[in-house]
ChimeraX commands (.cxc) that place a marker at each C-alpha (Angstrom):
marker #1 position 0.00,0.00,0.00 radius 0.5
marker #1 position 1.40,3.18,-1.11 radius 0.5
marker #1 position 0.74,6.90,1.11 radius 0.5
marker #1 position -0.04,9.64,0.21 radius 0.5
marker #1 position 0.10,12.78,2.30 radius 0.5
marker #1 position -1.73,16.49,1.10 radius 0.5
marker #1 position 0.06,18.97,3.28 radius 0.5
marker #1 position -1.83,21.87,3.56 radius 0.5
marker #1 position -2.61,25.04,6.20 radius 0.5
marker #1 position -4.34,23.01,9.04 radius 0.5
marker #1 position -4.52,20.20,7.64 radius 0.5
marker #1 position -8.40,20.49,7.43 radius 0.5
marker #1 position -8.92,22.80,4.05 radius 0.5
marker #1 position -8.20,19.27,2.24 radius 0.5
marker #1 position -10.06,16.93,3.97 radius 0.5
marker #1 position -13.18,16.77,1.31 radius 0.5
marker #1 position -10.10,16.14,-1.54 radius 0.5
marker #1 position -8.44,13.43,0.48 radius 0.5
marker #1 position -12.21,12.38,0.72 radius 0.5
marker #1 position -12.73,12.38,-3.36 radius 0.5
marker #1 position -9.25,10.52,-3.98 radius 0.5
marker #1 position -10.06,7.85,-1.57 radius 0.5
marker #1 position -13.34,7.32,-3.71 radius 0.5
marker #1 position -11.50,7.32,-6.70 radius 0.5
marker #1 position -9.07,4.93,-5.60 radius 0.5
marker #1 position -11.49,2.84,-4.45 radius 0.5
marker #1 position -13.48,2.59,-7.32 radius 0.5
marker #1 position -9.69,1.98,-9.44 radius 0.5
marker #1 position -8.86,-0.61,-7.09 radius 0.5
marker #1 position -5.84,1.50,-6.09 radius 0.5
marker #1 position -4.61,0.07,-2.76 radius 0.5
marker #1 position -3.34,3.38,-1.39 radius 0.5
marker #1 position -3.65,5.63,2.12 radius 0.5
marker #1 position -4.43,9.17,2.00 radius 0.5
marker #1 position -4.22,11.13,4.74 radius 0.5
marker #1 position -4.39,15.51,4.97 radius 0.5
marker #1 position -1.81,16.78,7.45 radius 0.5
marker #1 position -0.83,20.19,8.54 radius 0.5
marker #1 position 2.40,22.29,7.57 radius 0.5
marker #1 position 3.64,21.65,11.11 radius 0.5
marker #1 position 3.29,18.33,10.69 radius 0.5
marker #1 position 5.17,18.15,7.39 radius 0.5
marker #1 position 8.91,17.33,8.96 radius 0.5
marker #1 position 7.75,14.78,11.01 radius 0.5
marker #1 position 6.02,12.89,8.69 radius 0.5
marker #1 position 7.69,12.36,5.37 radius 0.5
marker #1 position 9.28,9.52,6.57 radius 0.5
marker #1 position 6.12,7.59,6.47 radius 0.5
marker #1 position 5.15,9.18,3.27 radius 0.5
marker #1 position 5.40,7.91,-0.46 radius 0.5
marker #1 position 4.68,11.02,-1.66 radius 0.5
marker #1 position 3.63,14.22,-0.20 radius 0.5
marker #1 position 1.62,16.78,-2.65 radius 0.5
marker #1 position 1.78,20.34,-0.99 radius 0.5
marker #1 position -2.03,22.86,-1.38 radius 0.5
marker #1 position -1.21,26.16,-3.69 radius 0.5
marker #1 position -2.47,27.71,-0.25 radius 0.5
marker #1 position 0.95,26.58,1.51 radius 0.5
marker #1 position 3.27,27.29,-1.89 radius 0.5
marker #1 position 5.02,29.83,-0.77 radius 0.5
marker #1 position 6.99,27.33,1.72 radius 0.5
marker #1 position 7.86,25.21,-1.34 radius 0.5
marker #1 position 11.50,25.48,-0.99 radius 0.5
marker #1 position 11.80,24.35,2.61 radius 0.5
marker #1 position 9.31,21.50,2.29 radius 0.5
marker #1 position 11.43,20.35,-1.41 radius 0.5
marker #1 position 14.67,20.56,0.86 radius 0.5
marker #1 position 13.20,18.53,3.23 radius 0.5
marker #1 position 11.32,16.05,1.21 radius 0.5
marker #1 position 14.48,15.99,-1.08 radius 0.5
marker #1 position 16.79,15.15,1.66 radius 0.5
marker #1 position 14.84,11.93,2.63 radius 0.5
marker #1 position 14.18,10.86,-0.97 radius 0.5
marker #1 position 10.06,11.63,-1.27 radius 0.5
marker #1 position 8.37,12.97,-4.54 radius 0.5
marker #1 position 7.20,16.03,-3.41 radius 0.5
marker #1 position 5.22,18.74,-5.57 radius 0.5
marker #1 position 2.35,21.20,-5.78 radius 0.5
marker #1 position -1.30,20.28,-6.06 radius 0.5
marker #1 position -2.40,21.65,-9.30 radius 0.5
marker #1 position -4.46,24.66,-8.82 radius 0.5
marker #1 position -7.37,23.91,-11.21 radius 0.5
marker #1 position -7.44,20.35,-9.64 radius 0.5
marker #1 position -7.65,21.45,-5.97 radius 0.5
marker #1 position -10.44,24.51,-6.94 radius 0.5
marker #1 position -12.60,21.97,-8.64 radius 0.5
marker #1 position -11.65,19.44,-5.55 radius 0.5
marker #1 position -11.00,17.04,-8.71 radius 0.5
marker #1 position -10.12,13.70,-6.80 radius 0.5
marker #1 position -9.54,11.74,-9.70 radius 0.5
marker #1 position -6.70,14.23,-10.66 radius 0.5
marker #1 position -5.49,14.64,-7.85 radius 0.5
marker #1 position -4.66,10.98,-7.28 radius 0.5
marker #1 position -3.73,10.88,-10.99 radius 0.5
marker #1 position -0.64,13.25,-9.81 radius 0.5
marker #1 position 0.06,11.16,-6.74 radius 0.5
marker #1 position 0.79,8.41,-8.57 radius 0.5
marker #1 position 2.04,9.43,-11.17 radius 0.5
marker #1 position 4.76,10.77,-8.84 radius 0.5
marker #1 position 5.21,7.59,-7.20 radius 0.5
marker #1 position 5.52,6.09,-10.56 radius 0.5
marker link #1:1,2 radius 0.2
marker link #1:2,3 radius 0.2
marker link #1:3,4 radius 0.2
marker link #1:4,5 radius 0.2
marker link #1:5,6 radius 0.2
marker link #1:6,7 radius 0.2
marker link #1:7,8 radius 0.2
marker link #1:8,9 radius 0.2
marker link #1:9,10 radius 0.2
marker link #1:10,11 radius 0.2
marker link #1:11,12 radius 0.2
marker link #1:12,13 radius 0.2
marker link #1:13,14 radius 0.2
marker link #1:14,15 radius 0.2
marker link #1:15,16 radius 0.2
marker link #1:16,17 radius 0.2
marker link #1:17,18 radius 0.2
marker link #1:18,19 radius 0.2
marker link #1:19,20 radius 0.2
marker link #1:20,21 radius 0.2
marker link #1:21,22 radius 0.2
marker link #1:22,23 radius 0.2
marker link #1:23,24 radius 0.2
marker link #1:24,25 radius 0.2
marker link #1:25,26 radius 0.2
marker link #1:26,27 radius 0.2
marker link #1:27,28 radius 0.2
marker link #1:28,29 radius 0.2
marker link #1:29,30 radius 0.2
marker link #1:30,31 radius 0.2
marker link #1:31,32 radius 0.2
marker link #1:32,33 radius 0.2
marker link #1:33,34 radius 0.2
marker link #1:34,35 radius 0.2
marker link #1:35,36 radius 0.2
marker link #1:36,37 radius 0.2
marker link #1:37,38 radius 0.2
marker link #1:38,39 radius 0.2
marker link #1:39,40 radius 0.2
marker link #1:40,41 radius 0.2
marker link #1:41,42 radius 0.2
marker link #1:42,43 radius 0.2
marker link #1:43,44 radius 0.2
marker link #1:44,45 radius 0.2
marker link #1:45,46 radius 0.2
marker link #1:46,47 radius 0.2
marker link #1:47,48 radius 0.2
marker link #1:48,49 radius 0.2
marker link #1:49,50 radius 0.2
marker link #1:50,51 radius 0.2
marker link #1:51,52 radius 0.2
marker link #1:52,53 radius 0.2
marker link #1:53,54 radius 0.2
marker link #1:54,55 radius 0.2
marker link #1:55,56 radius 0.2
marker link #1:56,57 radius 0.2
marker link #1:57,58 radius 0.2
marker link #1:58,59 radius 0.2
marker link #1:59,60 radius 0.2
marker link #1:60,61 radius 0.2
marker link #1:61,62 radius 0.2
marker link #1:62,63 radius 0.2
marker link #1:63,64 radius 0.2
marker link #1:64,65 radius 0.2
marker link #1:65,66 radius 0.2
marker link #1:66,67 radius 0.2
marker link #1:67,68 radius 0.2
marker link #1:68,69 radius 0.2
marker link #1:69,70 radius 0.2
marker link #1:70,71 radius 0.2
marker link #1:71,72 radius 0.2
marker link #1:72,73 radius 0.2
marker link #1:73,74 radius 0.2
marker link #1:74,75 radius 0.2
marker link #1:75,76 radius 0.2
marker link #1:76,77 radius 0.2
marker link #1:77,78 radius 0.2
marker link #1:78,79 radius 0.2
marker link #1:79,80 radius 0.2
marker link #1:80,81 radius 0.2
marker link #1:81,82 radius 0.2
marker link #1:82,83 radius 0.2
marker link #1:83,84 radius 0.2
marker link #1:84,85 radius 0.2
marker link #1:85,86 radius 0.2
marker link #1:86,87 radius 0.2
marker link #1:87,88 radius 0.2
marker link #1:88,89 radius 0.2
marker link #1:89,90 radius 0.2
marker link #1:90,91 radius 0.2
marker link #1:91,92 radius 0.2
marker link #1:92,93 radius 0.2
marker link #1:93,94 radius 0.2
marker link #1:94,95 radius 0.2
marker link #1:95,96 radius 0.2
marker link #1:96,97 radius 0.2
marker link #1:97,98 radius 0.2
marker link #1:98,99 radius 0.2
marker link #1:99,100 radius 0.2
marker link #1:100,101 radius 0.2
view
């Protein structure tokens, strides 16, 4: 089972994403965890992560979290904006994995 962490303010402004991925992976048959954490959260647990996908609320800390995610070897990048307006799940996960690879 792969992970998949959305790092975003608190942690809560994603929760109805992570909600619409799940459903989409469920209805793929994707066996993967997905789990909405906030930015103080975010150094604590990559470790656990297989990729982390940052909101375009939190951007502006992209360079610390890409040093940090860089540093212990996790895919790390921005949720696409039109994707996280539209709270497209399917997308969403689409860029997760695609990550992952």
């Amino acid at each position: 089972m792969k992970k998949i962490l959305l790092c975003c303010s608190a942690g809560m402004s994603t929760s109805l994403l992570v909600e619409k991925m799940k459903k989409a992976a469920l209805e793929r048959q994707v066996d993967v965890e997905i789990e909405a954490i906030p930015v103080v959260e975010f150094d604590r647990r990559i470790s656990e992560a297989d990729v982390v996908l940052i909101g375009p609320q939190v951007k502006y800390r992209w360079t610390q979290f890409k040093q940090v995610a860089d540093a212990a070897g996790k895919p790390i990048e921005v949720i696409d904006m039109m994707a996280y307006g539209m709270m497209n799940g399917v997308k969403v996960l689409d860029q997760a994995l695609h990550l992952i690879g």
